[in-house]
Gaussian input, Z-matrix of N, CA and C with variables (Angstrom, degrees):
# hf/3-21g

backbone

0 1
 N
 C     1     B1
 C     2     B2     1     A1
 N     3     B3     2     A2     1     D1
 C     4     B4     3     A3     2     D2
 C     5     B5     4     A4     3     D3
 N     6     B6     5     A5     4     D4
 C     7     B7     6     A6     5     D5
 C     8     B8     7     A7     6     D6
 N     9     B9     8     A8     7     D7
 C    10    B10     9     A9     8     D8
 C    11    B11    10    A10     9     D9
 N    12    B12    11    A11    10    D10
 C    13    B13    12    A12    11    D11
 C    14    B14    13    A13    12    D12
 N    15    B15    14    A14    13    D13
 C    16    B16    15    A15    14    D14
 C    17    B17    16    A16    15    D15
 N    18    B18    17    A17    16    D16
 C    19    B19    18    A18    17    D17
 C    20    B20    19    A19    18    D18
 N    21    B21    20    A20    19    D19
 C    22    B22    21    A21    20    D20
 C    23    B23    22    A22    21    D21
 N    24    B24    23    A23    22    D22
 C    25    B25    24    A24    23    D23
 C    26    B26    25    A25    24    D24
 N    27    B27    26    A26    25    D25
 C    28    B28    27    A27    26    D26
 C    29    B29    28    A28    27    D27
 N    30    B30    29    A29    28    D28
 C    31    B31    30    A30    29    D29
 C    32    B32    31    A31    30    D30
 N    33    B33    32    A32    31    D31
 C    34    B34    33    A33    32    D32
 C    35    B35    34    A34    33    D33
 N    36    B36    35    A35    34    D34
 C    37    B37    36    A36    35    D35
 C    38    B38    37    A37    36    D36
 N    39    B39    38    A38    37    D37
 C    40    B40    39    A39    38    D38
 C    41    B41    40    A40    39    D39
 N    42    B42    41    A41    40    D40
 C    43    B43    42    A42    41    D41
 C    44    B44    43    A43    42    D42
 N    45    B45    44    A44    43    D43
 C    46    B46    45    A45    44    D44
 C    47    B47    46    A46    45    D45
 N    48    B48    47    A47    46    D46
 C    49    B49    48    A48    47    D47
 C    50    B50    49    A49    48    D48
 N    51    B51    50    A50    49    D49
 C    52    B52    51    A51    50    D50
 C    53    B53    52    A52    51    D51
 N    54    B54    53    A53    52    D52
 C    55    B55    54    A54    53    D53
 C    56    B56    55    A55    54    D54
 N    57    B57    56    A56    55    D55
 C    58    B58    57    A57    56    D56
 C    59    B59    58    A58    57    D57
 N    60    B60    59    A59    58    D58
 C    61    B61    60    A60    59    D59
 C    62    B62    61    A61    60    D60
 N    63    B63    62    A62    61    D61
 C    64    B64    63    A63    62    D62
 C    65    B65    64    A64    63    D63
 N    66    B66    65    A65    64    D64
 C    67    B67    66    A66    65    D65
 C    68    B68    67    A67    66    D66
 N    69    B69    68    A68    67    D67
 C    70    B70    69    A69    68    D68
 C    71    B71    70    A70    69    D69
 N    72    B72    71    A71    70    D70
 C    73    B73    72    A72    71    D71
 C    74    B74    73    A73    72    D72
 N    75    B75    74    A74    73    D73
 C    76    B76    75    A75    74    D74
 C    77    B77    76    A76    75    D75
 N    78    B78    77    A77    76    D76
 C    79    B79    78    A78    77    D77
 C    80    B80    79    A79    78    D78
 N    81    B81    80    A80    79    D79
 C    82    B82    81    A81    80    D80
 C    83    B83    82    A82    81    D81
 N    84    B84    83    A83    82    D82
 C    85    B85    84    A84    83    D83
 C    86    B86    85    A85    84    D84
 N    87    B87    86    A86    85    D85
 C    88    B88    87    A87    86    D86
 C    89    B89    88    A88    87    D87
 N    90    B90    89    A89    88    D88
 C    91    B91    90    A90    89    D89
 C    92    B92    91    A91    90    D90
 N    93    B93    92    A92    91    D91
 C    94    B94    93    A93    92    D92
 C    95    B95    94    A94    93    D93
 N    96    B96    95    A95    94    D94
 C    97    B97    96    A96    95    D95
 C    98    B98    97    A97    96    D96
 N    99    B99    98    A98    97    D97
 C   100   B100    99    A99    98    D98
 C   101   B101   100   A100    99    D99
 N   102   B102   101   A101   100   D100
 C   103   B103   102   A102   101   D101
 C   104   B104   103   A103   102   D102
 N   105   B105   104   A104   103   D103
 C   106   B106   105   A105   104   D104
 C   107   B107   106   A106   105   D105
 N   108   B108   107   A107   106   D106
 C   109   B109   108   A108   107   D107
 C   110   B110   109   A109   108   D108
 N   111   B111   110   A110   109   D109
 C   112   B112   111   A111   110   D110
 C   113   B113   112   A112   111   D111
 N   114   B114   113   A113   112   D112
 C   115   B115   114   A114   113   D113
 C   116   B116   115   A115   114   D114
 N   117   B117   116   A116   115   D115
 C   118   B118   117   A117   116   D116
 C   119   B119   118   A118   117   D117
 N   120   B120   119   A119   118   D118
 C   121   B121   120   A120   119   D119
 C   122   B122   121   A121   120   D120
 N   123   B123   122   A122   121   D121
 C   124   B124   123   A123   122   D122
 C   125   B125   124   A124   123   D123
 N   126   B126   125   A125   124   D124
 C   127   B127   126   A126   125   D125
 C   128   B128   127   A127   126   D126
 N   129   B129   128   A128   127   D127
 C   130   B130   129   A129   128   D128
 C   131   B131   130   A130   129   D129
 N   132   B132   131   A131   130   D130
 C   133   B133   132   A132   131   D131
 C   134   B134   133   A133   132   D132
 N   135   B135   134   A134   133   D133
 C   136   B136   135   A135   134   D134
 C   137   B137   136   A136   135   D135
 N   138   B138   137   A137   136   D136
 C   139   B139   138   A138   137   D137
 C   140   B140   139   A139   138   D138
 N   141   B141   140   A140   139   D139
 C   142   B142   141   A141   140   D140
 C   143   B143   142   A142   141   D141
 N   144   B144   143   A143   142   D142
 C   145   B145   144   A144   143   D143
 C   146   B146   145   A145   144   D144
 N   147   B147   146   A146   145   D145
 C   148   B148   147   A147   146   D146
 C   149   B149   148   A148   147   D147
 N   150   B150   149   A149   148   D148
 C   151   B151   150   A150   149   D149
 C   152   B152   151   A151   150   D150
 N   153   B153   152   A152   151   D151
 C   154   B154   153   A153   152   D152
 C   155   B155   154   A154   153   D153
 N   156   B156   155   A155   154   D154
 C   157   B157   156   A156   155   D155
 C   158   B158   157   A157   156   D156
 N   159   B159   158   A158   157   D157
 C   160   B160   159   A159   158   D158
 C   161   B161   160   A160   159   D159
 N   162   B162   161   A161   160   D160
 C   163   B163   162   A162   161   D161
 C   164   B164   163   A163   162   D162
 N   165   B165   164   A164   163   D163
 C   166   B166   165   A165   164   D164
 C   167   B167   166   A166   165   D165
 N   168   B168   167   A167   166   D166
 C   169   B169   168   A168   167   D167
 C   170   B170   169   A169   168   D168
 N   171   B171   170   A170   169   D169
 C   172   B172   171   A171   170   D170
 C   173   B173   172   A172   171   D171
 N   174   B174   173   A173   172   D172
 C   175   B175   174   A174   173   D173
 C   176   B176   175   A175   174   D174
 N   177   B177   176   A176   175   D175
 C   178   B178   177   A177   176   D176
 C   179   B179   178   A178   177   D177
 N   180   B180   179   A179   178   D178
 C   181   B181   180   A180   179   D179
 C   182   B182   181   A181   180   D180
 N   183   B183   182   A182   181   D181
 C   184   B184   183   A183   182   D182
 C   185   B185   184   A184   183   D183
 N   186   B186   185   A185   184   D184
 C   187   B187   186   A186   185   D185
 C   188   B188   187   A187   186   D186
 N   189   B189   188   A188   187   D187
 C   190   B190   189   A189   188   D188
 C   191   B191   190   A190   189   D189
 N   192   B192   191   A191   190   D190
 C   193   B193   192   A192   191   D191
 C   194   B194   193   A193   192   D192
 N   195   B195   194   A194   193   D193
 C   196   B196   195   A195   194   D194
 C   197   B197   196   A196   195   D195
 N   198   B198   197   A197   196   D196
 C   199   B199   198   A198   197   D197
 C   200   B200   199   A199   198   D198
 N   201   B201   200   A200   199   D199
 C   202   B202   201   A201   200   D200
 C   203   B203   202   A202   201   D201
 N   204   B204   203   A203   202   D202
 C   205   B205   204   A204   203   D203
 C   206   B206   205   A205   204   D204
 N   207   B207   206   A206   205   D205
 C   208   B208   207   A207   206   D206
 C   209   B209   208   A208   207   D207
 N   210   B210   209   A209   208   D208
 C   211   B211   210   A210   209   D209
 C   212   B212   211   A211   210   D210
 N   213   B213   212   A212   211   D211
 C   214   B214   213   A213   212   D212
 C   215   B215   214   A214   213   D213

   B1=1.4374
   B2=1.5172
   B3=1.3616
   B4=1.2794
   B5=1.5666
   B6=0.9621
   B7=1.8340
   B8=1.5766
   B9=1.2955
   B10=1.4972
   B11=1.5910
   B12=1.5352
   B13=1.3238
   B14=1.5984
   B15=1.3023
   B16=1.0188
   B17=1.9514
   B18=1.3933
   B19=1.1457
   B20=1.8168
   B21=1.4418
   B22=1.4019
   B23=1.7385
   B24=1.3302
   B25=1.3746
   B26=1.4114
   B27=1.7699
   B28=1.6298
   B29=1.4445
   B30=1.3076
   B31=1.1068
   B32=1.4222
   B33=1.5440
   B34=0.9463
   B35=2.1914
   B36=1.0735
   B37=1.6335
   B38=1.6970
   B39=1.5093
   B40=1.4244
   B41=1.7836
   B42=1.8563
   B43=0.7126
   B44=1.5374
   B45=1.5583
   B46=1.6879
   B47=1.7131
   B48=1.5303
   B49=0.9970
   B50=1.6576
   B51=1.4072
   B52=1.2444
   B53=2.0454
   B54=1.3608
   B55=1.4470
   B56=1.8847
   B57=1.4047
   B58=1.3335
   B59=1.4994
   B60=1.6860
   B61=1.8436
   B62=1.2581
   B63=1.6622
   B64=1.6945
   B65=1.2868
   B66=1.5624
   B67=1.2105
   B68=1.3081
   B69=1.3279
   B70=1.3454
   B71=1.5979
   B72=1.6969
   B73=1.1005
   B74=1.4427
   B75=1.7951
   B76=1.4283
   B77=1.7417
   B78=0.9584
   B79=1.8139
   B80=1.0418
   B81=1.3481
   B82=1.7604
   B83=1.7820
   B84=1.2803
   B85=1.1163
   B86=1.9611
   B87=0.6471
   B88=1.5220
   B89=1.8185
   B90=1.5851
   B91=1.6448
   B92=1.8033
   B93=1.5840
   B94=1.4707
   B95=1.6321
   B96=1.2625
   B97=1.8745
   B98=1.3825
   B99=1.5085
   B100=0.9561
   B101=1.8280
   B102=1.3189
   B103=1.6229
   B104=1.5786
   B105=1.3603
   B106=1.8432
   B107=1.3036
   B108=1.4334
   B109=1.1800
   B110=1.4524
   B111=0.8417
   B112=1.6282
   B113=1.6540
   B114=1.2920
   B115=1.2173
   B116=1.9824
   B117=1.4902
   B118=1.8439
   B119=1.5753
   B120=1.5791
   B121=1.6456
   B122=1.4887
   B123=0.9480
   B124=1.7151
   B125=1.6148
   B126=1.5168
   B127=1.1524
   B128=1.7768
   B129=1.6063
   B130=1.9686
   B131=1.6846
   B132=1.3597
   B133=1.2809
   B134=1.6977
   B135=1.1225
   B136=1.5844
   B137=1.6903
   B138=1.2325
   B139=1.2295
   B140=1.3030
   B141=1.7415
   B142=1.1242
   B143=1.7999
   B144=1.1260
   B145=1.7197
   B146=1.7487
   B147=1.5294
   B148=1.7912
   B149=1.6363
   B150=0.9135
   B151=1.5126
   B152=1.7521
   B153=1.6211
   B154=1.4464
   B155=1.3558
   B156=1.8333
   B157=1.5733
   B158=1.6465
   B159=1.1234
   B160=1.3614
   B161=1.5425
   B162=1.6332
   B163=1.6408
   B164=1.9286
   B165=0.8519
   B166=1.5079
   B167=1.6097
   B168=1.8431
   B169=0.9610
   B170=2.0929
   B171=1.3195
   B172=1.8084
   B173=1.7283
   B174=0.9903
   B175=1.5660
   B176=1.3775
   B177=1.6969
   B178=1.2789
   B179=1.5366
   B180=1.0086
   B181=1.6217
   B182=1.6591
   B183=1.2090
   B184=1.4319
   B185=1.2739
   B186=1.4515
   B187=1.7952
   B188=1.9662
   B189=1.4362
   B190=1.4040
   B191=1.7955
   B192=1.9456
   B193=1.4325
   B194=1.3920
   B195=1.4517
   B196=1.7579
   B197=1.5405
   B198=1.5767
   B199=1.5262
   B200=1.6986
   B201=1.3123
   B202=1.7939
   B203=1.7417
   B204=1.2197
   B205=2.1260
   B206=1.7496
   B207=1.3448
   B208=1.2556
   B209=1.3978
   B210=1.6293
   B211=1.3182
   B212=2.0808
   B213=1.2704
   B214=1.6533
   B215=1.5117
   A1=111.06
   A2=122.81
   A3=138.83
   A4=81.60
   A5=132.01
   A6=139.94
   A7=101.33
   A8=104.42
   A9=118.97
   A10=102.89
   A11=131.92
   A12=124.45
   A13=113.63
   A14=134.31
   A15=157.61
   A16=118.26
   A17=96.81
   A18=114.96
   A19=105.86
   A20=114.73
   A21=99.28
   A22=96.16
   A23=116.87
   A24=111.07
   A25=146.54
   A26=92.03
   A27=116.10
   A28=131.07
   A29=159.19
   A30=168.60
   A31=88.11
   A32=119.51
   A33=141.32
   A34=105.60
   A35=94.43
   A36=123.41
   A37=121.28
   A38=88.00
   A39=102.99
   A40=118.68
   A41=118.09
   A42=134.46
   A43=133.09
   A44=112.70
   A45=115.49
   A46=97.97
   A47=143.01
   A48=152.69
   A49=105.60
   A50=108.58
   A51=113.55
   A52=136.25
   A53=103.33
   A54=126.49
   A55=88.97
   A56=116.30
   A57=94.63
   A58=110.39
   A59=97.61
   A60=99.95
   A61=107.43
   A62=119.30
   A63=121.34
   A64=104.18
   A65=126.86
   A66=112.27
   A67=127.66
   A68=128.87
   A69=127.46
   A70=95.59
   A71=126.30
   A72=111.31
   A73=115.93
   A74=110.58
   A75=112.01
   A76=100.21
   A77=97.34
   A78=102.97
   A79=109.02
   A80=124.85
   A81=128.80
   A82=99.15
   A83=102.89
   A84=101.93
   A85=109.13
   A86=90.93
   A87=106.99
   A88=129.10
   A89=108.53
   A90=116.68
   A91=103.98
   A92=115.49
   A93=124.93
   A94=96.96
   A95=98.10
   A96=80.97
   A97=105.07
   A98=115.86
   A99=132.74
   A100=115.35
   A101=119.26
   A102=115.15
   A103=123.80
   A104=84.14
   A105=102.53
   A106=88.14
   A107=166.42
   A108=135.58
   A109=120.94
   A110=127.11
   A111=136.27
   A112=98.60
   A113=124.65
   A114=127.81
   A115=96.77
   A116=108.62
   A117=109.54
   A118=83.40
   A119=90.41
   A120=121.70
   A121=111.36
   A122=133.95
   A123=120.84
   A124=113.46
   A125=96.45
   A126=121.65
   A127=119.28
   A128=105.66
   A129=100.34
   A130=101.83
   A131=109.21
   A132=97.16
   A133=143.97
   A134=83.21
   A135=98.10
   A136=109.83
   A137=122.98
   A138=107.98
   A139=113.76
   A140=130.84
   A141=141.55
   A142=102.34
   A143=113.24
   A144=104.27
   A145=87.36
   A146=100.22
   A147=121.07
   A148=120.35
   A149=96.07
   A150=102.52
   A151=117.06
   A152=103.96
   A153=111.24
   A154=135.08
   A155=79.13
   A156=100.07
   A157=115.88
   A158=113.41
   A159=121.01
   A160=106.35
   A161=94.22
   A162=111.85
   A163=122.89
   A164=100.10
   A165=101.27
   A166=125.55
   A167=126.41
   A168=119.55
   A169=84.87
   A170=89.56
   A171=88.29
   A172=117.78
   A173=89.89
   A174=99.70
   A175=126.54
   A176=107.86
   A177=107.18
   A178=147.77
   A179=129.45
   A180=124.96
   A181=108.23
   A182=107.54
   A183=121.17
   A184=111.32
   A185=116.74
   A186=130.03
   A187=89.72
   A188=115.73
   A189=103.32
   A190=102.92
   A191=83.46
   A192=86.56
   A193=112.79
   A194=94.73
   A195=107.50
   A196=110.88
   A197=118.71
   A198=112.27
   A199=140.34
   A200=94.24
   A201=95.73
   A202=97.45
   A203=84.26
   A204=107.52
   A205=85.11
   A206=98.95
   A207=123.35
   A208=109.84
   A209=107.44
   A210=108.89
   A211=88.30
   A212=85.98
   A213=111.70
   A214=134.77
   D1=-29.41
   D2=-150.01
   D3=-91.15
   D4=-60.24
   D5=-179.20
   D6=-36.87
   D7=-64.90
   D8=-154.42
   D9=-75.74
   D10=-24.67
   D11=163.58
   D12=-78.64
   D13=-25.29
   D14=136.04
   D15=-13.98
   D16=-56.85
   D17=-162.84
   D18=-90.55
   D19=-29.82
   D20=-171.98
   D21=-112.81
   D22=22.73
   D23=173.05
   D24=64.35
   D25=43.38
   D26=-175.03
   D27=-63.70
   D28=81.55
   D29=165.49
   D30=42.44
   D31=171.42
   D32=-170.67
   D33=-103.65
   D34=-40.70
   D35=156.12
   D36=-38.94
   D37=-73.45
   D38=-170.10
   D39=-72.49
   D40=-15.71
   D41=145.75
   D42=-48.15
   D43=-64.62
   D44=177.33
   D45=-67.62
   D46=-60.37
   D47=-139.89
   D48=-76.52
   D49=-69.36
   D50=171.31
   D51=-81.41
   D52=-29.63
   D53=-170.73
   D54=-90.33
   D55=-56.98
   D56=-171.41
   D57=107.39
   D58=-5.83
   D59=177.44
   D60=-84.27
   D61=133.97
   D62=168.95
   D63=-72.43
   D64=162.46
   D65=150.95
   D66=-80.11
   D67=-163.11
   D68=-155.82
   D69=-130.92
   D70=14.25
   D71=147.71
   D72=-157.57
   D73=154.54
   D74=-150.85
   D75=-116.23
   D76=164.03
   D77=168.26
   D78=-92.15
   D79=161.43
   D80=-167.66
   D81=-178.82
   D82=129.23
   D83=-172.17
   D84=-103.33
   D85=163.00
   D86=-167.94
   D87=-152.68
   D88=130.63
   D89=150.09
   D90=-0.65
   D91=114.30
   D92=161.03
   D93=-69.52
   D94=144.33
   D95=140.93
   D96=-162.73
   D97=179.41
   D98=-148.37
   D99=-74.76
   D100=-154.80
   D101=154.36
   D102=-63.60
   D103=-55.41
   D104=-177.37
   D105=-77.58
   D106=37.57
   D107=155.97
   D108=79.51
   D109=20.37
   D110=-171.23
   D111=-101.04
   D112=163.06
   D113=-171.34
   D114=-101.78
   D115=134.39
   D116=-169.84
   D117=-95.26
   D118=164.21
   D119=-170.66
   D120=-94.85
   D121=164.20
   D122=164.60
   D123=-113.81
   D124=113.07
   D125=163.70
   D126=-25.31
   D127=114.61
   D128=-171.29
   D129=-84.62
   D130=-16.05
   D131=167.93
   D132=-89.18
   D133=14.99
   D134=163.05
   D135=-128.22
   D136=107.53
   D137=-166.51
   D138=-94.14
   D139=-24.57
   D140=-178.87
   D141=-66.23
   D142=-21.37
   D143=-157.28
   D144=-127.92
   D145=131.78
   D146=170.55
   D147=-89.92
   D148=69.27
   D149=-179.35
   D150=-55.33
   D151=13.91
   D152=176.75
   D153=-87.23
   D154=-24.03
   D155=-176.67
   D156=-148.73
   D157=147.82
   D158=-168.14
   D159=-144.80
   D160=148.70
   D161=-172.27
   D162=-77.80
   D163=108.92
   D164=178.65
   D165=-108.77
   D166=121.50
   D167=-144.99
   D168=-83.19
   D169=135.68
   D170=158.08
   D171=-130.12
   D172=160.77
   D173=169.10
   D174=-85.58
   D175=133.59
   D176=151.95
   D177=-58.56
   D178=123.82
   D179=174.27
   D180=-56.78
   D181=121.85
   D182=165.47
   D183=-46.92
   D184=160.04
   D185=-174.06
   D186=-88.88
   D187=118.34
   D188=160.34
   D189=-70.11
   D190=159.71
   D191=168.40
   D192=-107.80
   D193=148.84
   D194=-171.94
   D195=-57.37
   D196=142.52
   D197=160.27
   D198=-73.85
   D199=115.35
   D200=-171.15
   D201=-36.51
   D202=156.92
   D203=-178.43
   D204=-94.89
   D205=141.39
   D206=179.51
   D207=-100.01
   D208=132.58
   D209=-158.07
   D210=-88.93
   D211=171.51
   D212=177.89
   D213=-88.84

């Protein structure tokens, strides 16, 4: 089923809501850092906004598929 909604190009919507498919990538927030790689501080003068950390989209790992049992 997952192929065939896949294949004729069903909303992104109509997929999670109705089909039941997750997508295959999540938000995750994470350590800012700097140029050089250093981890940034959060600014006290903005108190509503965390300038410490920021959202990065990642991907899920696909389901392997199991190996057929070998007949005898």
């Amino acid at each position: 089923m997952a192929y065939y909604a896949k294949k004729i190009g069903l909303t992104k919507w109509f997929k999670e809501t109705i089909l039941g498919i997750e997508p295959l990538v999540e938000t995750v927030k994470v350590r800012a850092r700097t140029v050089k790689g250093r981890f940034m501080g959060d600014d006290p003068s903005t108190p509503n906004i965390n300038e410490a950390y920021t959202t990065v989209k990642k991907t899920k790992a696909k389901p392997k598929k199991k190996a057929k049992a070998k007949k005898k």
